[in-house]
GUVOSE-396505 format. One line per field, with one value per residue: residue number from 1; x, y, z of N, C-alpha, C in turn. Coordinates in pm, whole numbers, plus 32768, in hexadecimal, padded with zeros to 4 digits. Each point is the difference from the previous one (the first is absolute). Layout:
<rs>
num: NUM,...
n.c1: X,...
n.c2: Y,...
n.c3: Z,...
ca.c1: X,...
ca.c2: Y,...
ca.c3: Z,...
c.c1: X,...
c.c2: Y,...
c.c3: Z,...
</rs>
This chain:
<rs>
num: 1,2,3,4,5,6,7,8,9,10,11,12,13,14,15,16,17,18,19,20,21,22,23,24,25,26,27,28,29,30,31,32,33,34,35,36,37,38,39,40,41,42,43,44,45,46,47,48,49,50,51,52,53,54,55,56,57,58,59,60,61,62,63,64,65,66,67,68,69,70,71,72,73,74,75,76,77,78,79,80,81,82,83,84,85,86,87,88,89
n.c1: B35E,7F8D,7F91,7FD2,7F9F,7F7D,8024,807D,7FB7,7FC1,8066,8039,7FCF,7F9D,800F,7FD1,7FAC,7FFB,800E,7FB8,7FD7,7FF0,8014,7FC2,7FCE,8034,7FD1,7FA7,800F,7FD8,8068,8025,80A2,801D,7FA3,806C,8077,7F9A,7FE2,805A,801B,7FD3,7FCA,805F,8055,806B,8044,804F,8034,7F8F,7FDB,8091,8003,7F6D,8045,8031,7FAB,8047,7FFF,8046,7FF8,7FFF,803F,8069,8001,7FC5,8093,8045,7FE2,8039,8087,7FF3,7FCE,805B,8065,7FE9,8026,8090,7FE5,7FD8,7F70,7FEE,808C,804F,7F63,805A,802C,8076,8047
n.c2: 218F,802A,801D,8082,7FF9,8018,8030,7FBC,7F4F,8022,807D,7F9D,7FD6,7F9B,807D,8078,7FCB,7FD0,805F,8029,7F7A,8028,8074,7FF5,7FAA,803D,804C,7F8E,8013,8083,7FF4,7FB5,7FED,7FB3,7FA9,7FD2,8032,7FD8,7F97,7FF1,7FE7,7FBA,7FB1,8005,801E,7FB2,805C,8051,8086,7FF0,7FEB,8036,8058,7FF1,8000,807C,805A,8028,8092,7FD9,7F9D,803D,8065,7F66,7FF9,8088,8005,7F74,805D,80AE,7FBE,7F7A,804E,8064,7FCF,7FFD,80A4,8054,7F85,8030,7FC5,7FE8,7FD7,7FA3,8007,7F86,7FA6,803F,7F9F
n.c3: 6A3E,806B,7FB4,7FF8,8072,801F,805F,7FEF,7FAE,8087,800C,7FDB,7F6C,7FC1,7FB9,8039,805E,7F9D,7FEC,8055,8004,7F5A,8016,8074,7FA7,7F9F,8058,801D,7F8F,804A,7FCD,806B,7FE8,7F97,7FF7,8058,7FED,7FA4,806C,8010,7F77,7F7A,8069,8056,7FA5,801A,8019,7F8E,8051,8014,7F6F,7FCC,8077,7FED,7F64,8024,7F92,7FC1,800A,7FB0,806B,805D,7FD2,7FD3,8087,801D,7FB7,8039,80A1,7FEE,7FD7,8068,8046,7FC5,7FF1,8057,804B,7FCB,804C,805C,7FDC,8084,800B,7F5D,7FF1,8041,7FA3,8051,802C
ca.c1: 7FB7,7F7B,7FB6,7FE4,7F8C,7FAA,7FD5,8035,7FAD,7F67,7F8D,8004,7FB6,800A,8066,806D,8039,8018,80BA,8077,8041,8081,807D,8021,803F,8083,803E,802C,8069,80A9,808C,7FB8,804B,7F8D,7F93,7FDE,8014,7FAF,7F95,803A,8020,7F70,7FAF,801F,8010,808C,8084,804C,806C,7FBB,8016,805B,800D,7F9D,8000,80AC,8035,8024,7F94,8016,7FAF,7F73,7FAD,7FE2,7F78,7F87,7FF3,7FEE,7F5D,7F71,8011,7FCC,7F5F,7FD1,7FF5,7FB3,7F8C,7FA9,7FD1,7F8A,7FD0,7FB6,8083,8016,7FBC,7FC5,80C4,801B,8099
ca.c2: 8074,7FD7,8074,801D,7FC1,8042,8093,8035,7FFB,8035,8046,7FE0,7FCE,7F6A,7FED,8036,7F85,7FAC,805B,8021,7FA2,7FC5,8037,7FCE,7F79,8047,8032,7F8D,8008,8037,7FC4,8032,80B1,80A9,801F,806B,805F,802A,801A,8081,8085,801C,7FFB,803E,80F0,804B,802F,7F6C,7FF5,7FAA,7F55,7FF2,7FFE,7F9D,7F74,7FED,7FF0,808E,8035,7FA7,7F7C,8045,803B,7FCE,7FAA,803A,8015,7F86,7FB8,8038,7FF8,7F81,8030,8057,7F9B,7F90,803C,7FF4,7F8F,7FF8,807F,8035,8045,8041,8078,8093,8020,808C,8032
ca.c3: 802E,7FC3,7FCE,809B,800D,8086,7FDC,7F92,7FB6,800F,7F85,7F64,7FAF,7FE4,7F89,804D,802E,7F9E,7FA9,8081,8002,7FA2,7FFA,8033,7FB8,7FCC,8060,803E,7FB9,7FDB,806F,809B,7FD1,7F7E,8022,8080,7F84,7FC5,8070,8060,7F92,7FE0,8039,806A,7FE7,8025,7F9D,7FD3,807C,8060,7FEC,8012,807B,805A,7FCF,8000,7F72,7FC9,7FB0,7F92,8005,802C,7F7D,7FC0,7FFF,8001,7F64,7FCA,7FEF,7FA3,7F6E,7FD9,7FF9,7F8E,7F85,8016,7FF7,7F69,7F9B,805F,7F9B,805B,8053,7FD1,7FFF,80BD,801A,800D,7FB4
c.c1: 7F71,7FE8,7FC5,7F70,7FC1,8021,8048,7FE8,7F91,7FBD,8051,7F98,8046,809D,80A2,8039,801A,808F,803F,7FFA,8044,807B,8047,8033,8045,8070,803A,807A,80A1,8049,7FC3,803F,7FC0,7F93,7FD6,8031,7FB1,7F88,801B,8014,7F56,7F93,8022,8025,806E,8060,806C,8069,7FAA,7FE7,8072,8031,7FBB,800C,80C4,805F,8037,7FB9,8035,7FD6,7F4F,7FE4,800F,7F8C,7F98,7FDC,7FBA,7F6D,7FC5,7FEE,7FBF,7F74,7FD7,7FB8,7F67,7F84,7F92,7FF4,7F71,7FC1,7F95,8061,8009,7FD2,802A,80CC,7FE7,8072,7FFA
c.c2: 7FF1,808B,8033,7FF9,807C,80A8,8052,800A,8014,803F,7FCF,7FF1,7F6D,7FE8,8042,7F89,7F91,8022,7FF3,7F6B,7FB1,8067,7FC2,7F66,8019,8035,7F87,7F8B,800C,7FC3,805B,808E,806A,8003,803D,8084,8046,8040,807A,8098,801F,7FF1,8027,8071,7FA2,8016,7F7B,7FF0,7FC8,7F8B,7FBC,7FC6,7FA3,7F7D,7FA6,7FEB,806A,8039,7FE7,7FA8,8010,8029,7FC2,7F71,8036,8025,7F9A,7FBB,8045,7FD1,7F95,8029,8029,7F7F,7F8E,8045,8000,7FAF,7FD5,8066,8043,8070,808C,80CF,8068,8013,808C,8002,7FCD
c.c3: 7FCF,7FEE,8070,7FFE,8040,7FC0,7F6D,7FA6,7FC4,7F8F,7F84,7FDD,8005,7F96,8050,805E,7FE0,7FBD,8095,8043,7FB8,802A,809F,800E,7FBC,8079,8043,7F92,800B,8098,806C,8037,7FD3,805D,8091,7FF8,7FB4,804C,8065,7FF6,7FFA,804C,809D,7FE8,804F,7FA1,8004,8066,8070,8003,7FF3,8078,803B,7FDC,8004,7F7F,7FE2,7F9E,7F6E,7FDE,7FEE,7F46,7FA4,800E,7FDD,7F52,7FDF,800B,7FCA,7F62,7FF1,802B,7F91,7F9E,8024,7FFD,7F5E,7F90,806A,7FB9,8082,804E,7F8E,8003,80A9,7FFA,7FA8,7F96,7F89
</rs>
């Protein structure tokens, strides 16, 4: 997955876009599962019975992938001392 380019980015700063293409190289990391999973949930807004369904997993499957990529983000996040400061959780 590449970082997104043109209007999204736009109004970052040099440093904001700089964090939002390491998390996305992290993002490019995780097993292609989790990570579409992860993408679908967090950056598309669908619910976990939608990704379930769109992806043909059960919503079991579905919420333990999405644990799994937020937990291997978490961790990577806060040893990134630029990520670390904008993670929420």
């Amino acid at each position: 997955m590449t970082a997104p380019s043109g209007n999204c980015s736009a109004g970052l700063d040099s440093e904001a876009r700089q964090a939002l293409a390491r998390f996305y190289k992290f993002l490019d990391t995780l097993p292609a599962e989790e990570r579409t999973v992860f993408v679908l949930r967090q950056i598309e807004g669908m619910d976990l019975h939608e990704i379930a369904v769109a992806i043909g997993m059960s919503l079991a499957t579905v919420k333990r992938r999405l644990s799994r990529a937020r937990n291997q983000l978490t961790s990577r996040i806060q040893v990134d001392s630029a990520l670390r400061p904008m993670h929420r959780g």
